[in-house]
C-alpha positions in Angstrom: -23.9 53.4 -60.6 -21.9 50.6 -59.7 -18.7 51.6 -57.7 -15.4 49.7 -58.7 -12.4 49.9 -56.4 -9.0 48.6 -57.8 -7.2 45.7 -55.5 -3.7 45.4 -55.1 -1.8 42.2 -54.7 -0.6 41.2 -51.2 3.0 40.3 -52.4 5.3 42.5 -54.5 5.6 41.5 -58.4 8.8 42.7 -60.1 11.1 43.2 -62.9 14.7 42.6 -61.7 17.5 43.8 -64.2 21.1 43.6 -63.5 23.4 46.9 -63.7 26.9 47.5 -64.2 27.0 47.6 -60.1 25.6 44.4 -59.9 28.4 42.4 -62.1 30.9 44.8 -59.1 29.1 43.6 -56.2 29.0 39.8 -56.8 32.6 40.4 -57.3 35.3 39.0 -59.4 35.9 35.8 -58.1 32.2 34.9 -57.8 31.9 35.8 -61.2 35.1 33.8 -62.7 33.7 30.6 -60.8 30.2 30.8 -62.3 32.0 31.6 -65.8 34.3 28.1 -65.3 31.1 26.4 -64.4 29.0 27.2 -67.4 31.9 26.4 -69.5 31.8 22.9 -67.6 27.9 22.7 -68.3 28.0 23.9 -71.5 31.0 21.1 -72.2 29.3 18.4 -70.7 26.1 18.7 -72.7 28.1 19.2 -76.2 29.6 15.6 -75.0 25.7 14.3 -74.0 24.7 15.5 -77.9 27.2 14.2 -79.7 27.0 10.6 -77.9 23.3 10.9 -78.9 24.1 11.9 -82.3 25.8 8.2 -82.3 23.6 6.3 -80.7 25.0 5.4 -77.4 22.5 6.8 -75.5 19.4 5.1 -74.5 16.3 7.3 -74.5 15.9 11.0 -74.3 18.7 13.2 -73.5 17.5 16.8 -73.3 20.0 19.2 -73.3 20.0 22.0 -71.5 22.1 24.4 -73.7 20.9 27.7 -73.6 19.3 27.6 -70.5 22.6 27.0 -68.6 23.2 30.2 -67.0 19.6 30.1 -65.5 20.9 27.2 -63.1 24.3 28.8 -63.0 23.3 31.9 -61.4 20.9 30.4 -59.1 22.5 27.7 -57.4 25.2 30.7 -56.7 23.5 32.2 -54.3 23.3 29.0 -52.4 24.9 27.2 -49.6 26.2 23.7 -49.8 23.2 22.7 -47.2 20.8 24.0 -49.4 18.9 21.2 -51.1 17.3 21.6 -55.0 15.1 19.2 -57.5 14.9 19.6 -60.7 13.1 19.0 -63.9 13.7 16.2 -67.0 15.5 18.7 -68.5 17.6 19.3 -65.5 21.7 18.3 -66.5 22.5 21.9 -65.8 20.5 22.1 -62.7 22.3 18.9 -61.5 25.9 20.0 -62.3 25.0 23.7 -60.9 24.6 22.0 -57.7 26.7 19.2 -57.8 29.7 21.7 -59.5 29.1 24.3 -56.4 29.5 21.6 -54.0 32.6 19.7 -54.9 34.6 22.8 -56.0 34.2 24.7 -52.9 37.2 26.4 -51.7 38.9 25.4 -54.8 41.9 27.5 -56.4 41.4 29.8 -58.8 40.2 28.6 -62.1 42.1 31.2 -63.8 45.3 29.8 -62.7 44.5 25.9 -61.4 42.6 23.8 -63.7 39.3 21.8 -62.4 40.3 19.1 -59.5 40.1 15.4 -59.8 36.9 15.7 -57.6 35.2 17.9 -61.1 36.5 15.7 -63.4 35.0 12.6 -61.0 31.8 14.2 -61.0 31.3 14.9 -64.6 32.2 11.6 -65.7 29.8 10.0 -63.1 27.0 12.2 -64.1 28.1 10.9 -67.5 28.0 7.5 -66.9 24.2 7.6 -65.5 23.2 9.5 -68.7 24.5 6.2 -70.4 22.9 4.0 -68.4 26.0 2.6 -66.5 27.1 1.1 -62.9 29.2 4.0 -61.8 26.3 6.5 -62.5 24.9 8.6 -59.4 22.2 6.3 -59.5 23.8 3.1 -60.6 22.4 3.4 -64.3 18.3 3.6 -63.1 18.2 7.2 -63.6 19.5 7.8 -66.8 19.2 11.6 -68.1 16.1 12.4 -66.5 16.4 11.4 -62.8 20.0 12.6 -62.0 20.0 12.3 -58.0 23.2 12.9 -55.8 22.1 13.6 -52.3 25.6 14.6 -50.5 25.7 17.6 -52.8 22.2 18.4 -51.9 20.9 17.5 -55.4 17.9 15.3 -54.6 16.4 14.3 -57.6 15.1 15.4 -61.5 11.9 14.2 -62.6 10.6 12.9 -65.8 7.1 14.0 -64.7 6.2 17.2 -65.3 6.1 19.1 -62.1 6.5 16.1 -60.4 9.8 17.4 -57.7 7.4 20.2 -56.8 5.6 18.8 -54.1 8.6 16.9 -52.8 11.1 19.5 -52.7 7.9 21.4 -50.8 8.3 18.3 -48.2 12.2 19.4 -48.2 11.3 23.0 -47.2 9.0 21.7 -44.6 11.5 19.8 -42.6 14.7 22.7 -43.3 12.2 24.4 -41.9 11.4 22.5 -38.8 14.9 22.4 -38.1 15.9 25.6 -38.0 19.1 26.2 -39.6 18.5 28.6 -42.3 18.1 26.4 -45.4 16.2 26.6 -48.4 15.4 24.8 -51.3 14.9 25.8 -54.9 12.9 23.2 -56.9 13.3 24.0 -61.1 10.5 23.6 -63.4 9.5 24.5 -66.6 6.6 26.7 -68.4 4.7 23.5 -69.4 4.9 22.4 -65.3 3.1 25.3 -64.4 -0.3 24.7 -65.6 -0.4 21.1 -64.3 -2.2 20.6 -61.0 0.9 19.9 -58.7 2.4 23.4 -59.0 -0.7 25.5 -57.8 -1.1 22.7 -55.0 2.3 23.7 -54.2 2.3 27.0 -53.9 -0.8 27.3 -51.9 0.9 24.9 -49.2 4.2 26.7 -49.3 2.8 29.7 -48.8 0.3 28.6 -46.3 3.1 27.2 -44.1 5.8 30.0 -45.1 7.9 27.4 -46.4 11.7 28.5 -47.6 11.1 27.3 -51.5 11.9 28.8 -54.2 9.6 28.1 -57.3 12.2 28.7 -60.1 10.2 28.6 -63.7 12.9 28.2 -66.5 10.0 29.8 -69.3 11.8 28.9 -72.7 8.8 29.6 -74.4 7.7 26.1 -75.4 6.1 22.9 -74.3 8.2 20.5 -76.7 6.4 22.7 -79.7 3.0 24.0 -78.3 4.1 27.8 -77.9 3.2 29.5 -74.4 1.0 31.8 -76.1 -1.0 28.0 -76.1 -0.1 27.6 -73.0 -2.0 30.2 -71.1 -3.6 33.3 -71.7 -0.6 35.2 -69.0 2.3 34.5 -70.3 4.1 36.5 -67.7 4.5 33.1 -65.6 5.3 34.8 -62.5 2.3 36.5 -61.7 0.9 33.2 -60.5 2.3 33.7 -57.3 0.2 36.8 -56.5 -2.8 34.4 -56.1 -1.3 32.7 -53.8 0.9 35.9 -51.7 3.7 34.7 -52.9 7.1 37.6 -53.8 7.7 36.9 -57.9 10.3 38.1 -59.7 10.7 38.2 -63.6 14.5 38.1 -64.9 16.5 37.6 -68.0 17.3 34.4 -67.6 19.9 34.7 -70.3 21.9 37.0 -67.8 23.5 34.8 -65.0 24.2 37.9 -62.8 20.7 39.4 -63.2 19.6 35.5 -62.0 22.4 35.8 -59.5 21.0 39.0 -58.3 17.0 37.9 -58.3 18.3 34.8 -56.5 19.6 36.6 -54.0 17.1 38.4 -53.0 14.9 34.9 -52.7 17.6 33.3 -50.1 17.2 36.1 -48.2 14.1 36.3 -48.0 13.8 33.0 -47.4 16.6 33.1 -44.5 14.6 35.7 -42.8 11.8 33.2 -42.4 9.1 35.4 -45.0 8.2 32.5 -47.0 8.3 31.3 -50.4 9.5 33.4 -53.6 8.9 32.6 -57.4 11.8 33.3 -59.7 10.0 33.3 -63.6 13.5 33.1 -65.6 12.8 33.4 -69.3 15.4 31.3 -71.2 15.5 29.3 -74.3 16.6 25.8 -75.5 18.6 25.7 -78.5 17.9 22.4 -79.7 14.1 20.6 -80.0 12.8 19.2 -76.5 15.3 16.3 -77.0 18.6 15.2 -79.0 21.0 17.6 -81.0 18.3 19.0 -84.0 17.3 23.0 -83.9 13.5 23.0 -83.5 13.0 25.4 -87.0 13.6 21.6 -88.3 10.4 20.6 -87.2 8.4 23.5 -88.0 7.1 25.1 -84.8 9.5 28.3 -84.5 12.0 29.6 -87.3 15.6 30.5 -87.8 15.4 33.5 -87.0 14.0 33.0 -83.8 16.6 30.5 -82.7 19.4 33.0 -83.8 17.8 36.2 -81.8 18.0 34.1 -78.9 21.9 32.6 -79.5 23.2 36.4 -79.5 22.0 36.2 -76.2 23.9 33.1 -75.2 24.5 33.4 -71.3 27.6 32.1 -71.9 29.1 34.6 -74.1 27.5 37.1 -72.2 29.7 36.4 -68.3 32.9 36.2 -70.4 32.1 39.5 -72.1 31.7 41.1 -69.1 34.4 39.7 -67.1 36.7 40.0 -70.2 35.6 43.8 -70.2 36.2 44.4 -66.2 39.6 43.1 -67.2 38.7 39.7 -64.8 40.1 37.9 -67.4 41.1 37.9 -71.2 40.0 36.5 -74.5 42.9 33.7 -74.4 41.7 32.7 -70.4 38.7 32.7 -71.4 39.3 30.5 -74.5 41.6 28.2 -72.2 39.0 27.8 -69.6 36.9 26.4 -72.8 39.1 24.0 -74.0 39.9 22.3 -70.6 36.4 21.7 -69.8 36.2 20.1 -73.4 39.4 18.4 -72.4 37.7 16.6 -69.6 34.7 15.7 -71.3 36.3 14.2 -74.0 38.5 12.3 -71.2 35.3 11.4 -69.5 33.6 9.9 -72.0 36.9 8.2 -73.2 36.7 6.3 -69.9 32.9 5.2 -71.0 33.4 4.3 -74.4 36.1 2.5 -76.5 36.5 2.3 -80.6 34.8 -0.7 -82.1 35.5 -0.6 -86.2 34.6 3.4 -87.2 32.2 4.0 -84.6 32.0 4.1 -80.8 30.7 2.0 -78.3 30.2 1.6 -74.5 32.5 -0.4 -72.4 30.7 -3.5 -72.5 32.2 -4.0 -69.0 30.5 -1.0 -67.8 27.1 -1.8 -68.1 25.5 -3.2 -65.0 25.1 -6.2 -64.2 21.3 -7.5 -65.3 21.1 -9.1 -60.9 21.1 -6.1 -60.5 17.7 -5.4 -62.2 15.7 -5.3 -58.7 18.2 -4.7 -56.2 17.2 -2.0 -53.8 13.7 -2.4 -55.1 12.7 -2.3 -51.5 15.4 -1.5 -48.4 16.5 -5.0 -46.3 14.7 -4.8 -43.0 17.9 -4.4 -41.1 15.5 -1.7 -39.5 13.8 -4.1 -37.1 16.8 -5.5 -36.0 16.4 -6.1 -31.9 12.1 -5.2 -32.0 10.0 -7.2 -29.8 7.8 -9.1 -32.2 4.0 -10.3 -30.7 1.2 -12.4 -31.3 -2.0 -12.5 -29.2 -1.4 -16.2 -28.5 1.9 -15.3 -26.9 1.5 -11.6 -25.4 2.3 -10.8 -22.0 1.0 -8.0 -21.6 -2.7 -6.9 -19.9 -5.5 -7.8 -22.8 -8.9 -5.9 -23.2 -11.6 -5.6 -25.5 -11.6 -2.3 -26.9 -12.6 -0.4 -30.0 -10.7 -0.6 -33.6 -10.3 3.2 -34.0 -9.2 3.3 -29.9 -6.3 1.3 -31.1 -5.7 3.5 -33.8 -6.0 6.4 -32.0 -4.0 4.8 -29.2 -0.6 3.6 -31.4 -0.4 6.9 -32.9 -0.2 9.0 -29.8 2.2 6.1 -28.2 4.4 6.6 -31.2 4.6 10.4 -31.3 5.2 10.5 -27.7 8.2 8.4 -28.4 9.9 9.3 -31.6 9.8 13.2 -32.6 10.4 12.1 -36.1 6.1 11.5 -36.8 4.3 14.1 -37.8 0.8 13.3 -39.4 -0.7 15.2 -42.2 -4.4 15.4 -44.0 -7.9 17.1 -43.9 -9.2 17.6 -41.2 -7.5 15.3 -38.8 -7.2 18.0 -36.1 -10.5 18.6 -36.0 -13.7 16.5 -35.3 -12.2 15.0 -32.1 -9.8 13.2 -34.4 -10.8 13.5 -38.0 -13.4 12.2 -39.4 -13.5 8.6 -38.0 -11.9 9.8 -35.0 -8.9 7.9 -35.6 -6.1 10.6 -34.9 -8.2 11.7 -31.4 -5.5 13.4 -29.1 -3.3 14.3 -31.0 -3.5 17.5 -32.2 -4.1 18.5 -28.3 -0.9 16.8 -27.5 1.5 17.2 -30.8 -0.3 20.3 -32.1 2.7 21.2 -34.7 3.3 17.6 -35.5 -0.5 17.4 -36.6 -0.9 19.0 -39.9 -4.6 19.4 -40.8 -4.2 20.7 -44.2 -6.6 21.7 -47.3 -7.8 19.5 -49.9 -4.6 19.1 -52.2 -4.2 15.5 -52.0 -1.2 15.4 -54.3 0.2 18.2 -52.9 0.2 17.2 -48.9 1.3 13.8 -50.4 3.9 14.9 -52.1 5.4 17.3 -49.4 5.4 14.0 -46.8 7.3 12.3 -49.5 9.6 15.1 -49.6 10.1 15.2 -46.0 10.5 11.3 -45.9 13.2 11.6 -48.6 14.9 14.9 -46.9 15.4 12.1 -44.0 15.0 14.0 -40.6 11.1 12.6 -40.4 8.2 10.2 -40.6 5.3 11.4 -42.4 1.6 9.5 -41.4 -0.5 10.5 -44.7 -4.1 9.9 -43.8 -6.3 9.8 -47.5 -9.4 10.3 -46.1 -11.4 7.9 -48.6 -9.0 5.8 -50.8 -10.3 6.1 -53.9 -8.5 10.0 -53.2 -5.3 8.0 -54.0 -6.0 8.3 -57.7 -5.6 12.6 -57.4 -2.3 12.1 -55.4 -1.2 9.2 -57.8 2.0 10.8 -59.8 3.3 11.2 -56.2 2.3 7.9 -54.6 3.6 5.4 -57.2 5.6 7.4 -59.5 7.4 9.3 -57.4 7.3 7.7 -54.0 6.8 4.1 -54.5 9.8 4.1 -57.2 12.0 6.6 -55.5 14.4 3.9 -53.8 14.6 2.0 -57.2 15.0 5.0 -59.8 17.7 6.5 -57.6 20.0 3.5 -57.3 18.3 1.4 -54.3 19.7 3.4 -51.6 17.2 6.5 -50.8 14.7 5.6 -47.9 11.0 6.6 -48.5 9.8 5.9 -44.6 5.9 6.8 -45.7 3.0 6.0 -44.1 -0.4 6.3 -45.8 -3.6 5.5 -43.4 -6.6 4.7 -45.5 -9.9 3.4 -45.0 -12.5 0.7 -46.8 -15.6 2.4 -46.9 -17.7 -0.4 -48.6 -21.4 -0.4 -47.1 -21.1 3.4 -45.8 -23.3 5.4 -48.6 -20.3 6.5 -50.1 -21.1 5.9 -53.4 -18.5 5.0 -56.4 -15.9 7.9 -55.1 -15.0 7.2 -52.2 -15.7 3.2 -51.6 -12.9 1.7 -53.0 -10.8 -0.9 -51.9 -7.3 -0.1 -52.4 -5.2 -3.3 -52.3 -5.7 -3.5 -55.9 -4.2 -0.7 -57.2 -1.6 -0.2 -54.4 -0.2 -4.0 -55.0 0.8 -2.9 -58.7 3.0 -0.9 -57.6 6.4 -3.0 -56.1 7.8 0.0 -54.0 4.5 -0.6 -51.5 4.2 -2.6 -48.7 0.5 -3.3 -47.4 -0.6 -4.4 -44.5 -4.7 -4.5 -43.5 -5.4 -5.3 -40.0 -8.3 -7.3 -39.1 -8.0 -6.4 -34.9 -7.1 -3.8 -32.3 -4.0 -6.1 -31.5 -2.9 -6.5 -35.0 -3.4 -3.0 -35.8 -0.9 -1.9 -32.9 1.7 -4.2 -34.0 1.7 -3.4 -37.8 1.2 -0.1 -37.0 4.1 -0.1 -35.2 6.4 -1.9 -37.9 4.7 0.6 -40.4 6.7 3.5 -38.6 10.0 1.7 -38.3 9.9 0.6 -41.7 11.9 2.7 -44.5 10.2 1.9 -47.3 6.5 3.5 -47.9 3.5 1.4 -45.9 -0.5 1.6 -46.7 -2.2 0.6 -43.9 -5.7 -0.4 -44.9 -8.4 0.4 -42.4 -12.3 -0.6 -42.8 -15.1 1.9 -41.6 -17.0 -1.6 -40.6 -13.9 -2.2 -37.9 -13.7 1.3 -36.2 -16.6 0.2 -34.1 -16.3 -3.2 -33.4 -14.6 -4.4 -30.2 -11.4 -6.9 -30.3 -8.7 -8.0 -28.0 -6.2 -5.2 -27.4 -3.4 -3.9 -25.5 -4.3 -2.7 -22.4 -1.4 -0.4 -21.8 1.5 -2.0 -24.0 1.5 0.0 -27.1 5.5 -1.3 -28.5 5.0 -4.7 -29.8 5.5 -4.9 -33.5 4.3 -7.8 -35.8 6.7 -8.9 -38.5 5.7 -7.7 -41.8 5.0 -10.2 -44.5 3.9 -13.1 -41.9 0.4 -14.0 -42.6 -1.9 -16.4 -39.0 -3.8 -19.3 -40.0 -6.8 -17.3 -37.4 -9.2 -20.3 -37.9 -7.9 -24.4 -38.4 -9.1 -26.8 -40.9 -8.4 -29.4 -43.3 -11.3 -29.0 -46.0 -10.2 -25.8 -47.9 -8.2 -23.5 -47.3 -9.1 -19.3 -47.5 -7.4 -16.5 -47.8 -8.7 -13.1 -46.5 -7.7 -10.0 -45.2 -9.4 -6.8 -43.4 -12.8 -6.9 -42.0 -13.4 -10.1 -44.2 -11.6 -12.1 -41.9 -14.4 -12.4 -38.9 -16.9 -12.9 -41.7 -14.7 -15.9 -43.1 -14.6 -17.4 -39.6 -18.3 -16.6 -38.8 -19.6 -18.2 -42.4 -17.7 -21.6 -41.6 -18.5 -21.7 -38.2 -22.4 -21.2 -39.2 -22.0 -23.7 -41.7 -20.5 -26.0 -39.6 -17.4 -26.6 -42.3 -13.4 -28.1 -41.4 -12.0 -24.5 -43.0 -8.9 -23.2 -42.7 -8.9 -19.4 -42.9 -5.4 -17.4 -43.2 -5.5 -13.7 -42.4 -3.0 -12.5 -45.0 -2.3 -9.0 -42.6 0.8 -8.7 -45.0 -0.5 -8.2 -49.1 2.3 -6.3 -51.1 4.3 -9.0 -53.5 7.2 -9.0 -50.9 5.0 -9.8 -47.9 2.9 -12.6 -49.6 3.7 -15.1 -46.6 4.4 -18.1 -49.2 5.5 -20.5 -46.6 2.1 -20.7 -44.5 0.0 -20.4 -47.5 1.8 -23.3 -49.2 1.6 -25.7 -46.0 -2.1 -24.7 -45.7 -2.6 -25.4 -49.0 -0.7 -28.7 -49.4 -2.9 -29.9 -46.4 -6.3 -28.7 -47.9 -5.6 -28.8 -51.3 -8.3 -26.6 -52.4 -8.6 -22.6 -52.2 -10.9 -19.7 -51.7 -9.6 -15.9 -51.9 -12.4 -13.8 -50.4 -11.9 -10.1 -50.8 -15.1 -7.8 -50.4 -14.7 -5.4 -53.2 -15.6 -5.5 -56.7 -14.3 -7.4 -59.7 -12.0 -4.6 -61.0 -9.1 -3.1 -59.7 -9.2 -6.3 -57.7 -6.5 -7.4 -55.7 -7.6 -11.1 -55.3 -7.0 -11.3 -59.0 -3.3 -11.0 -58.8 -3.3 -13.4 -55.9 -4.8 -15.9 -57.5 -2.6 -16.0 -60.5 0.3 -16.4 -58.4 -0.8 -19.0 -56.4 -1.9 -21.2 -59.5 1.4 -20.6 -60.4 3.0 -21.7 -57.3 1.0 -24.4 -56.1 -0.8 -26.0 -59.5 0.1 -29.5 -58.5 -1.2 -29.1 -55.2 -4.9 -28.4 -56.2 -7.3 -30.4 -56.8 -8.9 -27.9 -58.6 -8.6 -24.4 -59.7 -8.6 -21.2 -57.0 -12.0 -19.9 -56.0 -12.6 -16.5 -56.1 -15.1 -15.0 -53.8 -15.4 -11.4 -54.9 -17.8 -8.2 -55.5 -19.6 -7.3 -58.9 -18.4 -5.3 -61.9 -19.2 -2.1 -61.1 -18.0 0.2 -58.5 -20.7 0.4 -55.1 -23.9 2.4 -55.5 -25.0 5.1 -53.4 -28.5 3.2 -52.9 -28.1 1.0 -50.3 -29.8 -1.7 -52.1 -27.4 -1.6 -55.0 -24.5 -1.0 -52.9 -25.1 -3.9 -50.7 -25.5 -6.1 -54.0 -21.9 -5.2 -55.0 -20.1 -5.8 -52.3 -19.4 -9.2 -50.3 -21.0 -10.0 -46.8 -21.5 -12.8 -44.8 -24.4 -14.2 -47.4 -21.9 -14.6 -50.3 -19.4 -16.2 -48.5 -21.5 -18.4 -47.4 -22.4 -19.3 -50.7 -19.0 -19.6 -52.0 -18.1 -22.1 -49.4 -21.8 -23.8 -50.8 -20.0 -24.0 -54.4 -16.6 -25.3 -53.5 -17.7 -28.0 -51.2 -19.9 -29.0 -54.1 -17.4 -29.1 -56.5 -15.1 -31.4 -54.4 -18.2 -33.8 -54.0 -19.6 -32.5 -50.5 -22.3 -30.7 -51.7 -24.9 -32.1 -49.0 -22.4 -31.5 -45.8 -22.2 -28.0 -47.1 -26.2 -27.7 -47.0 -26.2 -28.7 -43.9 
């Protein structure tokens, strides 16, 4: 007979209920503060509905009544150095933080109303809800991405479970630094059946990271009910897969959340790891704007009014009223004079037109503004030592690509603690799998983090960390085409992080990838990712075609504090080029493109490992052609001024690029240049490019969809025939 033996979890699961002693031991004045703030969250959202309710804000704005004193009671048990991120619905979880940090030390609220540094802050928030210059994030953010880093609020997110990963990256550096700190990152029931939570909570508990996973359960994904959700509604008990300590509270109790968060900092203090906090609370209105869901259908009245007699609100001034803390009438004042500064606050933002309200037409910003701060202003490489091969003083050698990988990355960790690399398997295998991180785990063992496969997760923490703005995170994607799982964090939450927050929040990412095109590798993993990275304006891209080129825009990859892909070719890592011989600390500007090869029939432009083939195809073929490795390939570091000359002297061009029709980056190239340079060509841009399809694992079909030395050749066959020099090009 089969024997079955009952397994226990490895980390506790619990209930935690407040008690009588519980409202004693977080005290009266604790308890007074967190009663004035809710009154100020609770005001501030009224004001947020009833500007929606006229039309003065743009988009969503989902309030957060009724979930209030989940925040509230959290963010208590915090330290101003503590950090949080939050969730779209995530005013309360902004002002929790923002409220604790400005008002610390303040008077008593009983006695002293809010100071001119609450009032500053609850108009400000305000003002980004609306869209406006004075807004925490200069009107970009809006309700939804609320971001005010001095007060250790770093960031909501209109992606669902989208903060996770980054405030994971926050943990990591607190961590590294050693002070104590924790973060709390806020998300919702919906979040926590989408891939980035799980990721998350395996990595946080893998590395003991200080997080706290606070789940705000409110019972509903805009309507689909958690019992739709998931078959274990109990949220919490996720983290027992992962080890993790979960606690389930009434979230409609601040002190009971008070109490459960608590008991998370100090665990998390004492260095044991992350905690889950499942709060269940509920949102008053539908998912966004001022209507009661029963209006739509998915829950009834009765519901909606079970949960209001529980209002977390009206539950602290009870209590405090009953402990004699304070009385009906304090209570009632502390009401009004949060209303008082609201309605002041949005006085500031609006002015009567006719019968109806409207913004301060001088507040809105100004539409230059519109890509300000889309990308920082370089000032970073102020005073570098900038290199070309032509010019380089230094000791020159032929050595392998992947040695001068291998060789800028240890030079650069030796010299700046800041790096840290991160990815599979890149500690292992004598430096991953192409051997491009070699030495470093034996030299920088804690600074090189092999980690499992959770490509959105590991990406996400390193943007976290990059954002927390202590470190440097390299981010090797073993194959590119693994881009596409970590995308939510790579373009809409780390390429748009400078811009969405108001154009002043460095991103200093690096992500390593590789080309594999002619490896086997089949459709998965062969991709080439200029394409899809070039969409996206937060990027900058570089692709070096040498060992020297690859040091310097390495180099300027690291100092840079915007995010950098550095494109890599499996069809370079073994090929020998001039190098450094011992002087690793040259940079090469990014955004300068080298004319590598002279001419005066046509012009081409090229990048990567198709540069030697360009050079090698006209030289065989005996043509005048100029060839321009690009280096540089993101919008901003198009190098316009030597491609125009080139052009205007040639006035014909060829973009080679070795990958496939779609997802092509030659494609937006080209459009651009016809747009720039139509009167300069004689005729329109070639295009030298893959098939349709995506690369084959049979080398014979793979081989067919991908560019080489034979297509170029006949490329340069067809445009020299078009421009009437068809025989020169046969011979």
């Amino acid at each position: 007979m089969v024997k079955h033996i009952n397994l226990s979890p490895e980390a506790p699961w619990k209930e935690i209920r407040s008690t009588a002693k519980d409202w004693d031991t977080v005290g009266e004045d604790e308890v007074i503060r967190m009663l004035q703030h809710l009154h100020l969250v609770r005001a501030f959202e009224e004001t947020v509905l009833e500007l929606d309710g006229e039309g003065l804000i743009h988009g969503p704005a989902h309030s957060s009544i009724g979930q209030d004193g989940g925040a509230v009671g959290a963010i208590a048990a915090m330290r101003g150095s503590d950090q949080i991120t939050g969730s779209h619905r995530g005013h309360h979880q902004f002002l929790a933080k923002a409220l604790r940090y400005v008002d610390e030390g303040a008077p008593d609220p009983r006695t002293t109303p809010p100071s001119g540094d609450v009032e500053t802050l609850l108009r400000r928030s305000l003002a980004e809800i609306l869209g406006l210059a004075d807004g925490y994030c200069k009107g970009r953010g809006g309700s939804m991405h609320l971001r005010w880093e001095e007060a250790g609020a770093l960031g909501t997110n209109a992606i669902v479970g989208g903060g996770v990963p980054l405030a994971n990256g926050v943990a990591w550096a607190r961590k590294r630094k050693g002070e104590g700190d924790v973060v709390f990152t806020f998300f919702g029931d919906g979040a926590v059946n989408i891939g980035s939570i799980p990721e998350s909570l395996n990595l946080a508990a893998l590395w003991d990271l200080p997080i706290c996973f606070f789940i705000e359960n409110n019972g509903y994904a805009v309507s689909t009910t958690l019992e739709e959700e998931t078959r274990e509604t109990r949220l919490s008990s996720r983290g027992l897969a992962y080890g993790i300590p979960s606690f389930r509270v009434d979230g409609m109790d601040p002190i009971a959340v008070r109490v459960a968060a608590q008991e998370a900092v100090d665990l998390m203090r004492a260095g044991e790891g992350p905690v889950i906090i499942e709060a269940e609370v509920y949102r008053y209105f539908h998912h966004g704007g001022g209507i009661a869901g029963s209006a739509f259908g998915y829950r009834d009245k009765e519901e909606e009014a079970e949960w209001r007699s529980r209002d977390p609100l009206t539950k602290i001034a009870k209590e405090a009223i009953k402990r004699d803390w304070i009385d009906e009438d304090g209570d009632a004042q502390m009401r009004a004079g949060a209303q008082e500064i609201m309605q002041r606050a949005a006085g500031q933002l609006t002015e009567q037109d006719g019968n109806q309200r409207q913004i301060i037409p001088a507040l809105w910003p100004d539409t230059a503004f519109r890509d300000e701060g889309l990308r920082g202003d370089m000032s970073e490489f102020d005073g570098v030592r900038y290199e070309e091969l032509e010019t380089f003083s230094g000791e020159i050698k032929e050595i392998k690509y992947v040695e001068a990988c291998s060789g800028v990355m240890n030079r650069r960790m030796e010299t700046d603690e800041r790096i840290f690399c991160i990815g599979e398997d890149i500690h292992r295998l004598r430096g991953g799998t192409n051997g491009a991180t070699k030495g470093l785990f034996d030299r920088f063992p804690d600074r090189t983090v092999g980690t499992p496969i959770s490509e959105l997760g590991f990406t996400g923490l390193a943007g976290g960390a990059a954002m927390e703005g202590t470190y440097r995170p390299v981010v090797e994607l073993m194959y590119p085409d693994f881009a596409l799982v970590a995308a939510d964090q790579l373009f809409n939450q780390i390429g748009k992080a400078r811009h969405m927050f108001g154009g002043d929040t460095n991103m200093p990412v690096v992500v390593r990838t590789k080309i594999a095109l002619g490896s086997g590798y089949g459709s998965q993993h062969s991709m080439d990712p200029a394409g899809l990275y070039a969409q996206w304006p937060g990027w900058r891209i570089v692709a070096p075609s040498t060992p020297f080129d690859y040091v310097g825009l390495m180099n300027s990859a690291l100092q840079c504090e915007d995010p950098v892909l550095v494109i890599e070719h499996v069809g370079l890592y073994t090929k020998d080029g001039p190098g450094p011989a011992e002087d690793f600390d040259y940079y090469i500007p990014l955004g300068k493109a080298k004319v590598v090869r002279p001419g005066n029939s046509f012009t081409v432009l090229t990048y990567s490992a198709m540069t030697a083939m360009a050079i090698n195809s006209a030289d065989e073929m005996g043509l005048d052609v100029e060839v321009i490795d690009l280096r540089s390939l993101d919008r901003a570091g198009i190098d316009w001024e030597c491609i125009g000359e080139s052009i205007r002297k040639t006035n014909n061009l060829v973009v080679v690029e070795q990958g496939p029709l779609t997802v092509s980056y030659g494609a937006m190239l080209t459009d651009e240049i016809q747009r720039r340079f139509f009167d300069y060509l004689d005729q329109p841009v070639k295009r030298i490019h893959g098939g349709e399809s995506s690369p084959s694992v049979s080398k014979v079909l793979e081989r067919s969809a991908f560019v080489g030395e034979e297509e170029i050749r006949a490329g340069y066959a067809e445009i020299m025939a078009d421009m009437g020099l068809g025989q020169m090009a046969a011979q």
